[in-house]
N, C-alpha and C positions, 0 to 999 in steps of 0.2 A: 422147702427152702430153695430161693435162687440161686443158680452159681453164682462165683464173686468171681468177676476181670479183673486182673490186677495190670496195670498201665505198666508197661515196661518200654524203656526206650532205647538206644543203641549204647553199647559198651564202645569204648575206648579203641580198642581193638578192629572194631567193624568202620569203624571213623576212619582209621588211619588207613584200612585198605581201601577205602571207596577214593581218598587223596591220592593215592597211589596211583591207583587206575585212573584216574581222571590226570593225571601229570602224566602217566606214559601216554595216553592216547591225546594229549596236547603235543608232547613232545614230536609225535610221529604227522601230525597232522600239521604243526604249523608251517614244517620245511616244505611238505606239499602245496599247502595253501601260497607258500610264498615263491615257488619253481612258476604255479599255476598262475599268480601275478605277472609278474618275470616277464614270461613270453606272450603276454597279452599287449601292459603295453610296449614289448617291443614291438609286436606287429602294430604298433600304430605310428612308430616310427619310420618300419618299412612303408606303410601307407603314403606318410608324409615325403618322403623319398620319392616316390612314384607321381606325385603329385608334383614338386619339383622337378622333376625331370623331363616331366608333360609341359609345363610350364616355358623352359629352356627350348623345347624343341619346338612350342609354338610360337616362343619367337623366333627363332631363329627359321623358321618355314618364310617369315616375313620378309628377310634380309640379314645381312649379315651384320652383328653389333660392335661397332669401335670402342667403347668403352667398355670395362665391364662391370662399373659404378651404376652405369643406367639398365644393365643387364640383371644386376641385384634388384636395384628400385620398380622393376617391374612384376617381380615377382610375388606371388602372395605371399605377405608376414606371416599370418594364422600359420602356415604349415614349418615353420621354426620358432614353435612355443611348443613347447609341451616341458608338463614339469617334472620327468625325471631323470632329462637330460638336457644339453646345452646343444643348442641343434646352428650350423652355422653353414654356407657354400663358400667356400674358399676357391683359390685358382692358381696352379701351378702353372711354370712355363713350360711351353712344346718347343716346336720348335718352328712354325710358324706363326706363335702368339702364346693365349692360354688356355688350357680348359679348365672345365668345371669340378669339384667333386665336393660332395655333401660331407660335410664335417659332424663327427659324435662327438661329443664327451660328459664327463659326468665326474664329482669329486666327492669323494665322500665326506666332505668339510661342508659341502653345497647341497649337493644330491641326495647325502646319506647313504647309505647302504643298500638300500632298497635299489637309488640311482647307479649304482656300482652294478648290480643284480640284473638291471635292466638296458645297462650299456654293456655290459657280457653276453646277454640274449640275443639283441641285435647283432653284438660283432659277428656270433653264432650262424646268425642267419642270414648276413651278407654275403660271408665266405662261401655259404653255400649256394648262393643265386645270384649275386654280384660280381662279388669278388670284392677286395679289400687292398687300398694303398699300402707299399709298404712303411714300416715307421712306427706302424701300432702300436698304443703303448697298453697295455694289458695288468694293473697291477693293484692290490686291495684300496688304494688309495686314489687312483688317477684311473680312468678309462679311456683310451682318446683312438680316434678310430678314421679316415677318408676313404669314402666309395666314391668312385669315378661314377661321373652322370651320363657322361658320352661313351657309348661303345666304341668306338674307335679312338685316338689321339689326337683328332682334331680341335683344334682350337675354335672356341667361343665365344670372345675376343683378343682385342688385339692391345689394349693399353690395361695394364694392370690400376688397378686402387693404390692411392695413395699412402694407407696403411693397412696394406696387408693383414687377415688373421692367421691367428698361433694355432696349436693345433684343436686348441680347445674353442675356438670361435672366438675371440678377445681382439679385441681391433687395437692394433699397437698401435699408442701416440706417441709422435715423435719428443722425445727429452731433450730440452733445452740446457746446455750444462754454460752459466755465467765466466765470464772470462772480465779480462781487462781491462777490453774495449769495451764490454756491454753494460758496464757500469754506473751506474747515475750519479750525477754528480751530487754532495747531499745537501741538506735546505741551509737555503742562506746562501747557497754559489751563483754567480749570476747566472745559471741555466735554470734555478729554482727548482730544478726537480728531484721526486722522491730519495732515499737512501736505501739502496739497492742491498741485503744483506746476503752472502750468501749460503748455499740449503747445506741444512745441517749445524749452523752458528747462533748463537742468540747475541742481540742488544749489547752494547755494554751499557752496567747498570751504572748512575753515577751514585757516588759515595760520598756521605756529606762528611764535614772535617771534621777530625776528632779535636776535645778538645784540648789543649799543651797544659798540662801542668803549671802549676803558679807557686814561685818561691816562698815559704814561709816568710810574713811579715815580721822582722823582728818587733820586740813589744816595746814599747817607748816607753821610760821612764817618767811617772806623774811632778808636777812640779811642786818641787818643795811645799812645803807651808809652813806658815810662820808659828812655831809652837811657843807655848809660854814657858815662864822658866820651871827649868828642872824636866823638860821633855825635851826630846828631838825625834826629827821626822826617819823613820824605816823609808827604805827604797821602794816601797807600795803606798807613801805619801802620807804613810800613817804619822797623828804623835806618840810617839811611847817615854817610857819616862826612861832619862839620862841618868842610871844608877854610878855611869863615870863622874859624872858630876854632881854628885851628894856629898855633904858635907858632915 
């Protein structure tokens, strides 16, 4: 006689430990995997940094720059893209014009988490080879950070941009707030032009008329009719019979 294999396959029990094992070794393994992101691409932020700063200093090898609008526009864009931060050169004033310093930031509404992770890395590693403006703003939500590009305090240029970035790289537009004077006059006035409303107000809507209520018509009284004898007409024009007047 042959043996008989009987198929047996896992209990319940050997299930739930392999889940186990396989969650704690996720657990420990993701924070590493995500420390080991982290500071990758932060180094390509530092890269971009260094790329910038090369940049500035070969123009500024050429002459010196009076604006610092055309100072930006010369620069290569590619090295202020990258997508786990908001990469920007801003310019503070010195005190014989302005210098330069590369702006980080990163939001975790925008960035996510990951971008919060990886503008902590950088700030990380500025501090250690740069050095770091002060002002940092360091916190699970906002990350916003300035490395000076000029080793010295020298200024860069000498006429600032017209609107300035925040610290997160955001080019402020200047707000237009409507006044009295700036008001148009509205359609139909001899200057014909637009109606100017202002922000934060709507329309008025027009409302058509309600309609007025209407007096009850009093009911007119039918006119008589001529009944035959031995009837007379009721106040509804009817004939009924005249039992006053039977004999």
């Amino acid at each position: 006689m042959q043996p008989k294999f009987l198929q047996r396959g896992f209990t319940l029990l050997e299930i739930l430990i392999s889940v186990a094992v396989v969650g704690i070794l996720v657990a420990i393994a993701y924070p590493l995997y995500r420390n080991y992101q982290a500071k990758a691409r932060a180094s390509d932020i530092v890269v971009k940094y260094d790329a910038v700063r090369s940049g500035i200093g070969a123009e500024l090898a050429q002459g010196s720059v009076e604006n610092c609008v055309d100072l930006s526009s010369r620069l290569n864009p590619d090295n202020f893209r990258d997508p786990y931060a908001r990469l920007a050169i801003g310019y503070e004033k010195g005190s014989d014009g302005y210098r330069a310093v590369f702006v980080v930031c990163a939001e975790a509404a925008q960035q996510g988490a990951l971008g919060i992770a990886v503008a902590r890395e950088a700030h990380g590693v500025f501090t250690k080879t740069h050095g770091v403006e002060k002002g940092a703003v360091l916190t699970d939500s906002v990350t916003s950070f300035a490395v000076p590009i000029a080793t010295a305090a020298s200024a860069v240029c000498r006429t600032a941009p017209a609107n300035p970035s925040t610290q997160c790289g955001i080019a402020q537009a200047p707000v237009a707030v409507p006044g009295p004077s700036t008001a148009q006059p509205p359609t139909g006035s001899p200057a014909g032009g637009p109606v100017v409303q202002p922000t934060g107000t709507q329309p008025p809507v027009a409302q058509e008329p309600r309609p007025q209520p209407q007096a009850p018509q009093p009911v007119q009284p039918r006119p008589s009719a001529s009944c035959p004898p031995g009837y007379r007409p009721n106040p509804q024009g009817h004939c009924v019979p005249d039992h006053g007047n039977r004999k």
